[in-house]
SEGURO-445060 format. One line per field, with one value per residue (C-alpha): residue number from 1; x, y, z. Coordinates in steps of 0.1 Angstrom, whole numbers, plus 5000, padded with zeros to 4 digits. Example, Ala and Ser with C-alpha at 12.3 -4.5 7.8 and 13.67 -1.06 7.14 Angstrom:
BEGIN
resi 1,2;
X 5123,5137;
Y 4955,4989;
Z 5078,5071;
//
This chain:
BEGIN
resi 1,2,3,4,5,6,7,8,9,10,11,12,13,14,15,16,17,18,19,20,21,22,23,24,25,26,27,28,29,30,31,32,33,34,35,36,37,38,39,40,41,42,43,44,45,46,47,48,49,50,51,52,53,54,55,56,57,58,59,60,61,62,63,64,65,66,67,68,69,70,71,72,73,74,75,76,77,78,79,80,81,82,83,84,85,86,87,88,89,90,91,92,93,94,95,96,97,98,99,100,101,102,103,104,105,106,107,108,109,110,111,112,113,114,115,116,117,118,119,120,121,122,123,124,125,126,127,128,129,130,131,132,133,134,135,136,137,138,139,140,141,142,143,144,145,146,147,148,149,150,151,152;
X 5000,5012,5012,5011,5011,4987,5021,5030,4992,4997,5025,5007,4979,4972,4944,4946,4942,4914,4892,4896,4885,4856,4844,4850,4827,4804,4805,4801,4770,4752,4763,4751,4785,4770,4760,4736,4707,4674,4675,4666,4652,4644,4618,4621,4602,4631,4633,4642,4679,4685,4710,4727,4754,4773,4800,4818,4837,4873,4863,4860,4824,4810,4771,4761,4734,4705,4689,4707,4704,4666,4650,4681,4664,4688,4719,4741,4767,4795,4818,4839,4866,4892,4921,4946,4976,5001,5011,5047,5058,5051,5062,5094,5100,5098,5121,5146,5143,5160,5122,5114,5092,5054,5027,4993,4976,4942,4919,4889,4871,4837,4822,4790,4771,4755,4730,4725,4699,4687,4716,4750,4765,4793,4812,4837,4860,4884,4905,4927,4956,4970,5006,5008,5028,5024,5058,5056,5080,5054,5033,4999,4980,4947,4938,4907,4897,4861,4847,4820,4798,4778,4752,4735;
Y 5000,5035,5062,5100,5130,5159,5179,5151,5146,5186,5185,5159,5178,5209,5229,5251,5219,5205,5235,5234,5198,5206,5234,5213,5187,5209,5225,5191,5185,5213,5215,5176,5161,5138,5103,5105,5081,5080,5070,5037,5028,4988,4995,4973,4962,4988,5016,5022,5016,5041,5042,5072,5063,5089,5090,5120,5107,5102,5103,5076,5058,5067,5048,5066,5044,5062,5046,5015,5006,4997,5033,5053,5066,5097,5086,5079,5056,5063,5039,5047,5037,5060,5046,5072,5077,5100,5122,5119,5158,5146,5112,5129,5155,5131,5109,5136,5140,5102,5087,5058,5074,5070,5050,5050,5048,5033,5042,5026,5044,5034,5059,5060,5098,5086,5115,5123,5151,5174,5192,5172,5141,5118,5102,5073,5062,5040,5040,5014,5026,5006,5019,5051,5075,5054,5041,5005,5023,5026,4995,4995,5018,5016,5048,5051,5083,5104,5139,5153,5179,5203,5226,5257;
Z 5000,4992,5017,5003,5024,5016,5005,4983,4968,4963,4947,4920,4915,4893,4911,4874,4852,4878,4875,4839,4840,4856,4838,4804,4822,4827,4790,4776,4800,4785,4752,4748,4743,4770,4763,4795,4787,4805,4841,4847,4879,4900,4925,4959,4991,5003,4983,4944,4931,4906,4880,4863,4836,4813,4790,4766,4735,4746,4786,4814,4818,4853,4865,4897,4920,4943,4970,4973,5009,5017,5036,5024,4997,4992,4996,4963,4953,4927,4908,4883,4860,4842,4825,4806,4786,4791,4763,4747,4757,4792,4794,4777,4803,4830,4811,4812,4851,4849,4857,4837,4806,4818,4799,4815,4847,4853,4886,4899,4925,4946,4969,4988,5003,5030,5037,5073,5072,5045,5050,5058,5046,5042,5015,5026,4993,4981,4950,4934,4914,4890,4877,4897,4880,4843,4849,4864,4890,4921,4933,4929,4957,4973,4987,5010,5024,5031,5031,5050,5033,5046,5026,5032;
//
């Protein structure tokens, strides 16, 4: 198991590039670059499981579930899978730090929001990483974590 501090996890991550990811989700969301179909829904003794998959050309296939504990009818649970390649003027710069050249990197990721009032939830997670880094260099990591959300 790998073991990154928050500095370290900083120092991977581009808050600049991350925003921009987000607001590109969000263009393709309203723009209809979406593949969203209809949401399909199994009705229970318990409650309704409810399924929401989506896909953009090019992008990672994510299917988020509502309501799939019996009586937790707003709760939501998210898996996903995203599997990319890193692009040759990257891989080349890191190959030039003495790094072995990176290839890809594949994540899969299953969260549940547990809601616990209108108003506040949580969201345990756990990730597994295969080739961290795209180089083969770094084992493979599971990373569990959680966030608590409140709204107003």
């Amino acid at each position: 198991m790998l073991v990154l501090t928050r500095t370290e996890i900083e120092g991977l991550i581009s808050p600049g590039a991350l925003i921009d990811a987000v607001a590109d989700g969000f263009r393709a969301v309203s723009s209809g670059e979406m593949d969203a179909p209809p949401r399909q829904g199994v009705a229970g003794d318990g409650g309704t499981v409810l399924t929401m998959p989506g896909r953009r050309a090019g992008g990672p296939v994510v299917v988020k579930l509502v309501g799939l504990f019996p009586g937790r009818d707003r709760d939501k649970t998210i898996a996903g899978l995203i599997h990319g390649r890193f692009g040759s003027d990257y891989a080349g710069t890191i190959e030039l730090t003495g790094s072995s050249r990176p290839t890809h990197e594949t994540v899969l990721e299953l969260a549940h929001r547990f809601q616990l009032t209108k108003f506040a939830y949580i969201q345990p997670d756990v990730q597994f990483v295969a080739r961290p880094g795209g180089t083969g260099n770094i084992d493979n990591a599971v990373v569990v974590g959680a966030q608590v959300g409140i709204s107003f």
